[in-house]
C-alpha positions as a printed Julia matrix, in Angstrom:
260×3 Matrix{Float64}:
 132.38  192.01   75.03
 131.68  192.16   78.79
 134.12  191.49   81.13
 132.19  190.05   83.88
 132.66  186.65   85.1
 131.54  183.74   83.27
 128.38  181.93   85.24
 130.7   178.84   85.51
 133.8   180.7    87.01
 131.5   182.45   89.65
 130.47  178.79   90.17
 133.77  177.21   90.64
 135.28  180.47   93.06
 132.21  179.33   95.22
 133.11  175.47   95.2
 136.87  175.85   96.12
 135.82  178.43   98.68
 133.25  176.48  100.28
 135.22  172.95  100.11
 138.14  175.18  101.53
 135.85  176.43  104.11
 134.16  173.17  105.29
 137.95  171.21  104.86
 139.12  173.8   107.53
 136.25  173.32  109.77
 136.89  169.59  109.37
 140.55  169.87  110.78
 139.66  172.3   113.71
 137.69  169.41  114.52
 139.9   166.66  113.91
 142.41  168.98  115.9
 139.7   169.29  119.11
 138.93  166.19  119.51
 142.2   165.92  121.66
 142.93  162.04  120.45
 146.18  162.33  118.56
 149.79  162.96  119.57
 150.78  166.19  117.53
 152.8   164.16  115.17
 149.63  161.54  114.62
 147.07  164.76  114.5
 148.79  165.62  111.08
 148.55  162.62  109.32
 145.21  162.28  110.51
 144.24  166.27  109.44
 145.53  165.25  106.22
 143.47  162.37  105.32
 140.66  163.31  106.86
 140.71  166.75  104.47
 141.88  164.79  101.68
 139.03  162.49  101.43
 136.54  165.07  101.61
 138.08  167.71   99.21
 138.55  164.89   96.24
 135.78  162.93   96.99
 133.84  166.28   96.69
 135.46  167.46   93.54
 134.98  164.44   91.7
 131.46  164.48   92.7
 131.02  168.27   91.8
 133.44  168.57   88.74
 133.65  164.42   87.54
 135.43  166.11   84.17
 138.24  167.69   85.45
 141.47  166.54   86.21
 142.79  166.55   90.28
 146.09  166.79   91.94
 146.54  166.44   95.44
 149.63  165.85   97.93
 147.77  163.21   99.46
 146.61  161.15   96.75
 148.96  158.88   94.01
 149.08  161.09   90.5
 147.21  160.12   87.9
 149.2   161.62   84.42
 145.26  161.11   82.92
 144.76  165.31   84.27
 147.41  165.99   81.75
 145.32  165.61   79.36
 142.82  168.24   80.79
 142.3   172.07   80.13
 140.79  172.07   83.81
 142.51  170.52   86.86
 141.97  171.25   90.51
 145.42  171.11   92.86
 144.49  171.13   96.34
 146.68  170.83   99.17
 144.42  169.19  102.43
 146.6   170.86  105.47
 149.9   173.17  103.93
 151.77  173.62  106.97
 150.79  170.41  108.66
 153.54  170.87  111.32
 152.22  174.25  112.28
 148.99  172.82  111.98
 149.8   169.93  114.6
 151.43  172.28  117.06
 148.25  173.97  117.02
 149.86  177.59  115.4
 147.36  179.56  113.29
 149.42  179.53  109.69
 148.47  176.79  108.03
 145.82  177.12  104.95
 143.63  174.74  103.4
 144.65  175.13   99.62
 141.94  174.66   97.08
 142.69  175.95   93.16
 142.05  175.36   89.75
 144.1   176.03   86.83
 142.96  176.12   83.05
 145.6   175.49   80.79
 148.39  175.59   83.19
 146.97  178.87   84.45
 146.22  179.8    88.12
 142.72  180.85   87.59
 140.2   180.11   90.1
 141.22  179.35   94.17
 140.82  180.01   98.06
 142.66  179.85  100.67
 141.19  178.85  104.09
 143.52  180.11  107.37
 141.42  178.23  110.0
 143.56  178.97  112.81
 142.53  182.79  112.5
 139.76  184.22  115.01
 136.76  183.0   113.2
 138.05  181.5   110.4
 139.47  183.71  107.29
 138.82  182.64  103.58
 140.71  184.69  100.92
 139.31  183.77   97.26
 139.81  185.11   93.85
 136.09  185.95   92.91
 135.65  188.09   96.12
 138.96  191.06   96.43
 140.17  192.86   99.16
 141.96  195.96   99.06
 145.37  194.95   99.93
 146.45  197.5   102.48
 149.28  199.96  101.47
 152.86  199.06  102.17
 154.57  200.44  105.27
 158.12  202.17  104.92
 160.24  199.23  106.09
 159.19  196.43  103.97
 158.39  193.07  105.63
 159.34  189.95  103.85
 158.04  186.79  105.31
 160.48  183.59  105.39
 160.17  180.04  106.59
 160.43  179.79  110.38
 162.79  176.68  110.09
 165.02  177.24  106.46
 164.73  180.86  105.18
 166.56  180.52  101.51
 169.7   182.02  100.91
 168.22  184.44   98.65
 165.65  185.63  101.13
 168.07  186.63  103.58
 169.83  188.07  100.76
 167.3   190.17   99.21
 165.81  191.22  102.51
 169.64  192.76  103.37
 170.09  194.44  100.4
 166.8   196.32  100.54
 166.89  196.65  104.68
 162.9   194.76  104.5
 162.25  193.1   108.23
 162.04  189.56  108.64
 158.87  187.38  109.57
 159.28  184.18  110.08
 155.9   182.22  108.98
 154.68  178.38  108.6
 152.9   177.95  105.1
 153.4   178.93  102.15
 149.63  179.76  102.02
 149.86  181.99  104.89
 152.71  183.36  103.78
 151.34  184.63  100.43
 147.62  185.31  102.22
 149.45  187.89  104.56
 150.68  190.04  102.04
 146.87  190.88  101.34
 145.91  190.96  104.86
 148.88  193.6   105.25
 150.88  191.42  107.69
 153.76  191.09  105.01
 155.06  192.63  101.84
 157.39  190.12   99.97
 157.08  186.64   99.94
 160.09  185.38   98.36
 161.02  181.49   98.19
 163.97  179.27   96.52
 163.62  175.89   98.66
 161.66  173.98   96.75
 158.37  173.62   96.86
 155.47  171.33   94.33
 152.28  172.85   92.65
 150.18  171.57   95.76
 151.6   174.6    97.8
 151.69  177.64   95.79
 148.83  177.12   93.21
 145.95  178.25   95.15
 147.67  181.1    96.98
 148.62  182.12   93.4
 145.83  182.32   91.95
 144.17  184.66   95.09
 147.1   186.43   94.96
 146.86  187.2    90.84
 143.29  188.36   91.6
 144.45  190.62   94.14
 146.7   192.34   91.91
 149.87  191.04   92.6
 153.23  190.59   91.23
 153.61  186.32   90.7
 156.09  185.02   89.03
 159.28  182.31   89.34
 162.49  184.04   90.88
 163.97  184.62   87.74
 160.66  186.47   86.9
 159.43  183.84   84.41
 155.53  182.55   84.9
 154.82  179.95   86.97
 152.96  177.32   85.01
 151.15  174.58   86.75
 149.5   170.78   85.83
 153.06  169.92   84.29
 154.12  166.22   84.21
 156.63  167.07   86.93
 155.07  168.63   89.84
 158.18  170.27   91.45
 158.07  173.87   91.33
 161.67  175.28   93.73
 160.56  178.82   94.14
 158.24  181.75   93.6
 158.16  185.39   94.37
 154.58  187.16   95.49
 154.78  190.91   96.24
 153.32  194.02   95.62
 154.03  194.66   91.8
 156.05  198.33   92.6
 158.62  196.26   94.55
 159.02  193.2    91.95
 161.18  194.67   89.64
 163.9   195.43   92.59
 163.4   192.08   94.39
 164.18  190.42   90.96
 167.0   192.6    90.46
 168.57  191.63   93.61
 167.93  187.6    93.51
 169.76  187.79   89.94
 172.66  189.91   91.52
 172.76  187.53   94.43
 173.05  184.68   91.9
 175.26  186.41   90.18
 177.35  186.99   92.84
 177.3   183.57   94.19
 178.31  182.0    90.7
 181.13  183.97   90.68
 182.19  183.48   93.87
């Protein structure tokens, strides 16, 4: 049995890239055009990515079920093997303070799996897509370990973990970026516990799984997505040498805090 792609997985790494792409274009635009407060240019990013990206996937993929941030649930996509989760603008604060790390989160899971995705980082020079049919080499890890945290609420275990294993902090805006500059070799550990729904990690999971990372719930269980509730609290992404530690010491911290 070959284990090349199938001719319809090929097909839908090149849709969510190129909707990813063309969404992120469509914000830069939305952004330039210089007529909304920073506040009103998110909500306006938002929609304005939103309509294309399921407008666009209903047109492309009419038989698969869709979850978006922006758009009401409908429970009929958990009925369905296949089921696109898209988040328009993640990091729609950075984006409306016109930072560079906010993503454009397109993915598809089959059967709960993160299978197929790409994530668009606009703000880079030039535009950056990272996509799960086309790898990079994610570039070796340095000797002080870099764990990337949110800029306004790093979790308690972050802080935690990043003590006990002396890894340097880097404060970043979303969780796509986040997870996309662990394979760019900005970051190492991407570790989060403050809640979060399927809309923000599914895409950069499903790069980051193709890349050959370590992704997994804190408590190193799978994360499993298209579930009836959509809140998922926390994930860890890393390098898979440095996830058994990292889950060592978020259980110890737990453990610790229980007791306490």
């Amino acid at each position: 049995m070959s284990d090349a792609p199938s001719e319809r997985a090929v097909a839908d790494a090149t849709l969510a890239a190129h909707l990813a792409q063309i969404a992120g274009r469509l914000l830069l635009d939305v952004r330039a055009s210089a007529l909304f407060s920073p506040r009103a240019l998110g909500k306006a990013g938002d929609q304005t990515a939103n309509q294309f990206l399921c407008h666009a996937l209903r047109e492309q993929r009419p038989d698969d079920g869709l979850l978006s941030e922006e758009e009401k649930d409908n429970a009929e996509r958990l009925g369905k093997s296949r089921v696109w989760i898209v988040d328009p603008v993640d990091g729609t604060r950075e984006y409306g303070e016109e930072r560079t790390d906010w993503a454009v989160h397109v993915g598809l899971a089959i059967d709960g799996i993160p299978s197929i995705g790409a994530v668009a980082l606009p703000g880079l020079d030039g535009g950056v897509v990272l996509r799960t049919d086309q790898v990079r080499t994610v570039p070796p890890a340095p000797e002080k370990l870099r764990m990337v945290v949110s800029r306004t609420r790093p979790a308690a275990e972050a802080l935690a973990v990043a003590q006990a294993i002396d890894a340097e902090l880097v404060p970043m805006g979303s969780a796509g970026a986040k997870a996309m500059a662990i394979i760019l070799g900005q970051a190492d550990i991407y570790l989060h516990s403050g809640g979060q729904y399927e809309w923000d990690s599914m895409a950069p999971v499903a790069v980051a799984r193709a890349h050959g990372l370590h992704c997994s719930r804190i408590d190193g269980s799978p994360l499993v997505y298209n579930q009836a509730d959509v809140y998922l609290p926390d994930l860890l992404i890393c390098r898979r040498e440095h996830a058994d530690d990292v889950l060592r010491q978020v259980a110890r911290f737990r453990q610790d805090s229980a007791s306490a």
